[in-house]
NULO-879412 format. One record per atom (N, C-alpha, C): residue in three letters; x, y, z. Coordinates in steps of 0.05 Angstrom, whole numbers, padded with zeros to 5 digits, always signed. Atoms other than C-alpha are relative to their C-alpha. Layout:
BEGIN
AlaXYZ
...
// end
This chain:
BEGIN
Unk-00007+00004+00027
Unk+01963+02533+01682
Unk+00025+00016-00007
Unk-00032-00016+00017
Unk+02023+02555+01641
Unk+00001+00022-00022
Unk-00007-00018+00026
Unk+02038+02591+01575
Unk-00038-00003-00010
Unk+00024+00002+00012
Unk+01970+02604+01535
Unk+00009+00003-00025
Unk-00011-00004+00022
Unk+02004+02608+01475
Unk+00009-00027-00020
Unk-00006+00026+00018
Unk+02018+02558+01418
Unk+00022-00020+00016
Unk-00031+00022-00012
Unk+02067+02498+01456
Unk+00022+00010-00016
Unk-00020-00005+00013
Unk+02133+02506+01442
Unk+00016-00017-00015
Unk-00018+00027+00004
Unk+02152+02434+01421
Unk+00002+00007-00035
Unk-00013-00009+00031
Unk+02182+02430+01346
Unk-00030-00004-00012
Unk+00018+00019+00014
Unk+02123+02420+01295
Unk-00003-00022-00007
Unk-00009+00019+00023
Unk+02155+02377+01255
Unk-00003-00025+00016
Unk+00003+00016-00014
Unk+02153+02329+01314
Unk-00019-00008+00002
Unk+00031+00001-00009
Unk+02073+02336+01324
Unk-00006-00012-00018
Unk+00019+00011+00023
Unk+02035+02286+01289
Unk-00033+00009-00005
Unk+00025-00021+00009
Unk+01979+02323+01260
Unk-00019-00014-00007
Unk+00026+00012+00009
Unk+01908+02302+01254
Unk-00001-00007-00021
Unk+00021-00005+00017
Unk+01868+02283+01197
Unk-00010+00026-00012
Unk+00011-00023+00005
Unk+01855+02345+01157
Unk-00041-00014-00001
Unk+00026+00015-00004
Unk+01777+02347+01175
Unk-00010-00006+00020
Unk+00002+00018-00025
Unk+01781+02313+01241
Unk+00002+00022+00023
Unk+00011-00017-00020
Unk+01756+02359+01303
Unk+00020-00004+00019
Unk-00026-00002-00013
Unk+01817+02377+01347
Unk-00019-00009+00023
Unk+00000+00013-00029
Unk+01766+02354+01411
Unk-00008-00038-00010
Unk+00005+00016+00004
Unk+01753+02291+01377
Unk+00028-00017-00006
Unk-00019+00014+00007
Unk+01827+02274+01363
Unk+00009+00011+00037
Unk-00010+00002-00028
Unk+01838+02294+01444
Unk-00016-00017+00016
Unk+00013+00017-00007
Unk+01786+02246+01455
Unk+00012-00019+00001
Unk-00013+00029+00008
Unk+01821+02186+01427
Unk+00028+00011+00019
Unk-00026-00003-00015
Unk+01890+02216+01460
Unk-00010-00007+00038
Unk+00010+00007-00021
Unk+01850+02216+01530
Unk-00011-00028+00008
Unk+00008+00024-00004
Unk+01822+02155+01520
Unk+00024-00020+00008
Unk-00023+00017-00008
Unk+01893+02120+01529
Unk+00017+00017+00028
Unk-00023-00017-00030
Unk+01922+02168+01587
Unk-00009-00008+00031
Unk+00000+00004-00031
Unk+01937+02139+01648
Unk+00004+00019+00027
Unk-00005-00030-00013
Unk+01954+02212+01679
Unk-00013+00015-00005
Unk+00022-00025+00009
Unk+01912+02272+01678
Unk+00024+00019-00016
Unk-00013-00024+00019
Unk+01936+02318+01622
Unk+00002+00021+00000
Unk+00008-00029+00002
Unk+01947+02388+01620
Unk-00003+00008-00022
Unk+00005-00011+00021
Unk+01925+02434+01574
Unk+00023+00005-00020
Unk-00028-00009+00012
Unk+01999+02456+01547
Unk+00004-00029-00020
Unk-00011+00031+00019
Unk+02014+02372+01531
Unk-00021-00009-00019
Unk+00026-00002+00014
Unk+01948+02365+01504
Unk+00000+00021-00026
Unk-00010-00017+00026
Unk+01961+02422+01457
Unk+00025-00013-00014
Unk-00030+00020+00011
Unk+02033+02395+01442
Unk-00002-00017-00022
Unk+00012+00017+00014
Unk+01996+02333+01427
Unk-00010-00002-00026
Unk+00016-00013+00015
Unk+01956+02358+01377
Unk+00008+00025-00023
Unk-00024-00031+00009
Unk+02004+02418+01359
Unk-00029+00018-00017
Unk+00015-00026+00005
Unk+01950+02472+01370
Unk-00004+00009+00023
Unk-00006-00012-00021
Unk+01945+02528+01409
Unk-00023-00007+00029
Unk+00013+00008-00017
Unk+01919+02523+01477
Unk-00022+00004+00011
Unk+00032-00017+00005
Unk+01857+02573+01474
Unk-00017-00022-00007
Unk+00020+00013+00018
Unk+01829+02528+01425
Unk+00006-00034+00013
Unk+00000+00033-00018
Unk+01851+02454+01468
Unk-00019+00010+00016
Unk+00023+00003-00021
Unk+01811+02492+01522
Unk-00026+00002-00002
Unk+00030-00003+00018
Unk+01752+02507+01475
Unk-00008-00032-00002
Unk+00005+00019+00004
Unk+01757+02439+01453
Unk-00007-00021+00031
Unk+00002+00021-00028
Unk+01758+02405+01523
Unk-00027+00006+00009
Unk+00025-00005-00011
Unk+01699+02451+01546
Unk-00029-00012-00018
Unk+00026+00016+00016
Unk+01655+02418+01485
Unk+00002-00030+00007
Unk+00004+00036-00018
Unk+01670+02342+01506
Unk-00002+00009+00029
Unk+00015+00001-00027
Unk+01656+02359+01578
Unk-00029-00002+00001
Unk+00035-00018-00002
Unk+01583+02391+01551
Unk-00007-00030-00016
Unk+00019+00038+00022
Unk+01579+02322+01502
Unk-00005-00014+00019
Unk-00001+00017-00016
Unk+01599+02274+01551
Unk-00027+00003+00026
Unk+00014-00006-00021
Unk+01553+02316+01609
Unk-00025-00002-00016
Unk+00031+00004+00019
Unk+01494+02304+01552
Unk-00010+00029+00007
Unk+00007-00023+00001
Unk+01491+02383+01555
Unk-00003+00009-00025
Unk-00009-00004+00029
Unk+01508+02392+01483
Unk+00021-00009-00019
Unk-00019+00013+00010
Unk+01544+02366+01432
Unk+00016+00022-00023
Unk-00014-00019+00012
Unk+01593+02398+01380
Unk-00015+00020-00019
Unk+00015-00011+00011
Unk+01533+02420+01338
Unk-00011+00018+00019
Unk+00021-00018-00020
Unk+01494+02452+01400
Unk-00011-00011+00006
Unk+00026+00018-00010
Unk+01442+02400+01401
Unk+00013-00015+00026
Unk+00004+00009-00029
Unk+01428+02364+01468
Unk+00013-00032-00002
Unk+00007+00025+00007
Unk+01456+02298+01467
Unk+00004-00019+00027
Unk+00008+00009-00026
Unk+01463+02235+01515
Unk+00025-00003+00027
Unk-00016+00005-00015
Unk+01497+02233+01577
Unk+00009-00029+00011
Unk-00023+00030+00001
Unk+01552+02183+01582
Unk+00007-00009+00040
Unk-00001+00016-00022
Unk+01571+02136+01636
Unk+00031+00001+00006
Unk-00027-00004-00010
Unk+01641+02166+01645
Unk-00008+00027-00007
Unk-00004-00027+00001
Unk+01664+02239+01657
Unk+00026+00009-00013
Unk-00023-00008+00001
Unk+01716+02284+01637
Unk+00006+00015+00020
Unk-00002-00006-00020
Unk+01751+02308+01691
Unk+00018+00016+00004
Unk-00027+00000-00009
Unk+01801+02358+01718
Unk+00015-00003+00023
Unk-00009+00002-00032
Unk+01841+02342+01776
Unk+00023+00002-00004
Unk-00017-00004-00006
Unk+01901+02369+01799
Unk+00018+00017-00027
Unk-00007-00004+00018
Unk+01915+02414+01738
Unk+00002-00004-00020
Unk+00000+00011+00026
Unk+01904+02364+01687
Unk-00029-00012-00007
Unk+00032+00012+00012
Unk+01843+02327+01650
Unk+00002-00031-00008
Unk+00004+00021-00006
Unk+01825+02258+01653
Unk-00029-00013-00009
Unk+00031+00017-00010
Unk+01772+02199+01642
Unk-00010-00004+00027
Unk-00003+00017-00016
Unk+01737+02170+01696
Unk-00029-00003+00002
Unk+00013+00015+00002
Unk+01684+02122+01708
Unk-00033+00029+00024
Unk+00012-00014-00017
Unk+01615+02173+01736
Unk-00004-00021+00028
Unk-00010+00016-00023
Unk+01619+02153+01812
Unk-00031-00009+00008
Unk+00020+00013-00004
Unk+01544+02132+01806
Unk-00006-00031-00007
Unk+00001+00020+00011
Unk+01565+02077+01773
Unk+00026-00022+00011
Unk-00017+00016-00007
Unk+01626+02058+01806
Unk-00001-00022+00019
Unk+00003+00037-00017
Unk+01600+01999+01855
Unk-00011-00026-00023
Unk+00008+00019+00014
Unk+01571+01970+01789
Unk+00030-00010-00016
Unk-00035+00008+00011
Unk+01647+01971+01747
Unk+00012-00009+00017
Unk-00015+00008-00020
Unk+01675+01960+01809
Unk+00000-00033-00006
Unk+00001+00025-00003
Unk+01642+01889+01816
Unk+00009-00015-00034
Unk-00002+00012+00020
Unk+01644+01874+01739
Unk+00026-00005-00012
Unk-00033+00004-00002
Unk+01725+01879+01736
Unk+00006-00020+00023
Unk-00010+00026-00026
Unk+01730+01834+01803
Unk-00016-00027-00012
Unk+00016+00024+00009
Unk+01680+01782+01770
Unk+00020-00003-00034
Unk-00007-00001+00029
Unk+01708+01788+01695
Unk+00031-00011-00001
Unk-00031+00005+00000
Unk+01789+01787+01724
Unk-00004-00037+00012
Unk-00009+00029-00012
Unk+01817+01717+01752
Unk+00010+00007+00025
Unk+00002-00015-00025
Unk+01823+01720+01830
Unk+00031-00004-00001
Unk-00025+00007-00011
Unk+01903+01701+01830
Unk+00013+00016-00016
Unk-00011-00015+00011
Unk+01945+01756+01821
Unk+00028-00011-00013
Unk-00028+00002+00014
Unk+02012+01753+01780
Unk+00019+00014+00024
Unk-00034+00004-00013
Unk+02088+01751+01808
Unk+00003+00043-00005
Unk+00004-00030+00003
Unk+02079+01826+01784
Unk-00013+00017+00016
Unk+00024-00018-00021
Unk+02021+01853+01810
Unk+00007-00008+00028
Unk+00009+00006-00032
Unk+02032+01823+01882
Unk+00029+00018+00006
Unk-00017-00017-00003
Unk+02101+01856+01874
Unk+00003+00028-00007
Unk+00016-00039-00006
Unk+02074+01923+01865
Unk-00017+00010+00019
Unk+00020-00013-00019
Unk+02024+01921+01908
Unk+00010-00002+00036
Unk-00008-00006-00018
Unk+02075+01904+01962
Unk+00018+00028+00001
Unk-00010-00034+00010
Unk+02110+01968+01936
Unk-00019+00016+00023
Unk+00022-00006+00000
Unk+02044+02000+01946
Unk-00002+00007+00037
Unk+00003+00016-00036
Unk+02035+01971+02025
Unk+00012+00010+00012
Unk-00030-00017-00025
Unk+02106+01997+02050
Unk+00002+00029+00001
Unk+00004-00035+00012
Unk+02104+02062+02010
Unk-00019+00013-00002
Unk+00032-00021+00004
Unk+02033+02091+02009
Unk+00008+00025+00017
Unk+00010+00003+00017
Unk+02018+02135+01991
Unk+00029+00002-00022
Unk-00028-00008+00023
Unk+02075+02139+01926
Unk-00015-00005-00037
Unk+00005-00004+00022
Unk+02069+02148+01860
Unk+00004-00022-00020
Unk-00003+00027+00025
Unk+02065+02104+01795
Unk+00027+00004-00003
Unk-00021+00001-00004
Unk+02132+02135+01784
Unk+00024-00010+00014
Unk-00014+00002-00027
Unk+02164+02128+01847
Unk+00001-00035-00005
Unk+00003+00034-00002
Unk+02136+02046+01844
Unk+00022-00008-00026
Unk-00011+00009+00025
Unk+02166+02045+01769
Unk+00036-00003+00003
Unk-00028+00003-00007
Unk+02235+02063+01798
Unk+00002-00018+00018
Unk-00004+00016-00028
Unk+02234+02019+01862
Unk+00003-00023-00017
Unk+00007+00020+00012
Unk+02212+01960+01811
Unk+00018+00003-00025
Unk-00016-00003+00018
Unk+02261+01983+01760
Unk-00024-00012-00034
Unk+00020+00002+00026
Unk+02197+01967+01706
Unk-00028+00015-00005
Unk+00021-00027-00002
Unk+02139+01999+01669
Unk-00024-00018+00021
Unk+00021+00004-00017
Unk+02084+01987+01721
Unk-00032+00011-00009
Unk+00026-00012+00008
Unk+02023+02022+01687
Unk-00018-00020-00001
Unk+00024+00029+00006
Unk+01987+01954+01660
Unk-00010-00007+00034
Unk+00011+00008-00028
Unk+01992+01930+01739
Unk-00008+00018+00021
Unk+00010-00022-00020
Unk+01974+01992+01773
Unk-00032-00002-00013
Unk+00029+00008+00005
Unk+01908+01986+01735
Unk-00001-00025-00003
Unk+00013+00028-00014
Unk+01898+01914+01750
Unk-00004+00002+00026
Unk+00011+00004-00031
Unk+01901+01933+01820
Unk-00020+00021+00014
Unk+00019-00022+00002
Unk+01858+01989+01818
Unk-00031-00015-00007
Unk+00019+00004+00007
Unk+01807+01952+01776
Unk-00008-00028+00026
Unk+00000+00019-00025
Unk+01815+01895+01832
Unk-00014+00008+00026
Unk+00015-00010-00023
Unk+01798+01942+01883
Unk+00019+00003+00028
Unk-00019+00012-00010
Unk+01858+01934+01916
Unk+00017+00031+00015
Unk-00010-00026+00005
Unk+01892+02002+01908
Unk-00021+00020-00004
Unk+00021-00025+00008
Unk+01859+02071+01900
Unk+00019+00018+00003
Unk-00013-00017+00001
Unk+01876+02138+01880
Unk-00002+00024+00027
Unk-00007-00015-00024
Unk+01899+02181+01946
Unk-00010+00024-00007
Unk+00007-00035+00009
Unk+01905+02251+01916
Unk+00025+00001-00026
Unk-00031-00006+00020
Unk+01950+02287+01861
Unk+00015+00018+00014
Unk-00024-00021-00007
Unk+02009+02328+01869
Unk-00009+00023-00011
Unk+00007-00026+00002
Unk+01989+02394+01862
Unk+00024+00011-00024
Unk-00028-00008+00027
Unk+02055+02409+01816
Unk+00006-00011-00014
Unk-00014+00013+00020
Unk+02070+02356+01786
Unk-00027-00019-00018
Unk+00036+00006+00010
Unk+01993+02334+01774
Unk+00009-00039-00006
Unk+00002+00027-00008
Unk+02022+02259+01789
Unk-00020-00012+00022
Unk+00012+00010-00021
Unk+01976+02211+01827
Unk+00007-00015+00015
Unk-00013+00021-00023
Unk+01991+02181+01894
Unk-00027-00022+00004
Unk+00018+00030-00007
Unk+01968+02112+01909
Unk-00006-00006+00023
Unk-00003+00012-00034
Unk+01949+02082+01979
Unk-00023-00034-00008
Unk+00017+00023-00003
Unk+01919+02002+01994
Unk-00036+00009+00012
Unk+00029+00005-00012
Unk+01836+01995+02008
Unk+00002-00010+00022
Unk+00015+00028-00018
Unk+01801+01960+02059
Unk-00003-00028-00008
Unk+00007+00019+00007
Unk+01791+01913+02017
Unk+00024-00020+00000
Unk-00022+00014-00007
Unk+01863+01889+02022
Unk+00006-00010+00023
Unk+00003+00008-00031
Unk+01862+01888+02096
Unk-00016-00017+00001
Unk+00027+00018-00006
Unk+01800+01849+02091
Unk+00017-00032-00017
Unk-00009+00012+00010
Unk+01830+01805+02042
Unk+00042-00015+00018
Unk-00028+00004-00013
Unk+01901+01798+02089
Unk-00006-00001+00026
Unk+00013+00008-00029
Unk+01858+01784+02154
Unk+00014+00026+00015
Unk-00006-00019-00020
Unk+01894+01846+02184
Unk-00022+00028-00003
Unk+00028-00032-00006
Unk+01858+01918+02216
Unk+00012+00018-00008
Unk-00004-00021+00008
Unk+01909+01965+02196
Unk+00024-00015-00022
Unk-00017-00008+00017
Unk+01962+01980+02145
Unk+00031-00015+00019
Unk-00015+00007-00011
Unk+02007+01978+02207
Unk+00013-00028+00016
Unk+00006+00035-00013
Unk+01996+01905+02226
Unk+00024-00023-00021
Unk-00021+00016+00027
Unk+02039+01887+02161
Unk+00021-00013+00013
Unk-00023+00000-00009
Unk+02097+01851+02180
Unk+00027+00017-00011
Unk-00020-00014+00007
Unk+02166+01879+02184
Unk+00010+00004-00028
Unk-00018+00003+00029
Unk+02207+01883+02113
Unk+00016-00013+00003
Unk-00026+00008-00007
Unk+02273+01878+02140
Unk+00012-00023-00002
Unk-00016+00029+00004
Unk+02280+01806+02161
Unk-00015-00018-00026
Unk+00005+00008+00026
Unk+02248+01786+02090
Unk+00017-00002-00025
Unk-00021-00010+00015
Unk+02302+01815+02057
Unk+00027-00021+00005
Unk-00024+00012-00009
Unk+02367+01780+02041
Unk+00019+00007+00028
Unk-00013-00018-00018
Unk+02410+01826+02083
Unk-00007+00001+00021
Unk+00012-00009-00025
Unk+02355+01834+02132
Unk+00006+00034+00011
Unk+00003-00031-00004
Unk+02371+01907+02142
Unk-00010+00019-00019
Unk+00008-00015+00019
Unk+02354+01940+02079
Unk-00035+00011-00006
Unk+00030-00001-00008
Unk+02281+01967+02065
Unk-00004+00007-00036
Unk+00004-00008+00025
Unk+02244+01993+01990
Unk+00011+00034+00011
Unk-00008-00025+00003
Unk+02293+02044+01980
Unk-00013+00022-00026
Unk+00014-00025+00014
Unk+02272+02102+01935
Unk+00018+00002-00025
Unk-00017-00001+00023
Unk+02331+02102+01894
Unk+00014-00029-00007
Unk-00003+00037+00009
Unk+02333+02010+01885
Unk-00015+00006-00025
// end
């Protein structure tokens, strides 16, 4: 962690709660849309309050969510998602007792034929694993977030690990792609190269 001290971002910038409204209940709704794990500093920012009190507030939705206690004290029920930290930051994510049941209800619920998008990320994905949402967003010169979770909820993709510094998550292909592409490994892919106009070129880093 960083500074413990009030963020430094302007106020006047911070859009401020609801007078009334429970600073872990307005980081609830902010978590609820984050595709990255948050740290406590941006989370404060967010919110524009100091970071003592984001980490007070985080530790009471962990104890709600864990049906240990809720903001009153009382006991209440445990939810079918966690809050999480990984890699310096804090995050949703689905409890992993439950993840072969979401798993299937996103592959039954989606349509099996991916988009001109998605298949072009997830060859991203294929050449580059593991790499980052970032990293794909530059290669693809677009925002990629909507199709990184389509291919996630597909089953397609999964999260590798985070970056320890930069608390970004790296991506890598399943089994289930191989299974789905009749090949045994990753390395079975064909070349790039002669796909390419040029034929010599590859997914550069800075295209």
């Amino acid at each position: 962690m960083t500074d413990e001290t009030t963020p430094s971002s302007d106020a006047a910038d911070v859009a401020m709660p609801a007078p009334g409204v429970p600073i872990a209940r307005t980081l609830e709704a902010i978590l609820m849309v984050a595709d990255e794990p948050q740290s406590l500093v941006a989370l404060a920012t967010a919110v524009g309050a100091p970071v003592p009190a984001v980490r007070q507030a985080i530790e009471t939705l962990v104890a709600d969510f864990d049906g240990v206690a809720g903001p009153d004290g009382a006991p209440t029920q445990r939810r079918g998602f966690e809050l999480r930290e990984v890699g310096g930051g804090w995050r949703f994510y689905v409890r992993e007792e439950f993840d072969p049941i979401v798993r299937d209800f996103v592959l039954t619920q989606n349509p099996t034929r991916l988009s001109q998008a998605a298949l072009e990320t997830l060859a991203v994905i294929a050449y580059k694993q593991p790499i980052t949402r970032g990293a794909i967003a530059q290669i693809r010169a677009v925002n990629v977030d909507s199709v990184v979770r389509t291919l996630l909820g597909r089953g397609l993709i999964t999260e590798s690990f985070t970056d320890a510094e930069t608390g970004a998550i790296n991506y890598e292909t399943t089994e289930l792609l191989l299974t789905h592409l009749g090949i045994n490994s990753i390395d079975d892919l064909p070349l790039i190269s002669p796909l390419l106009a040029d034929g010599q070129g590859g997914f550069d880093d800075g295209v």
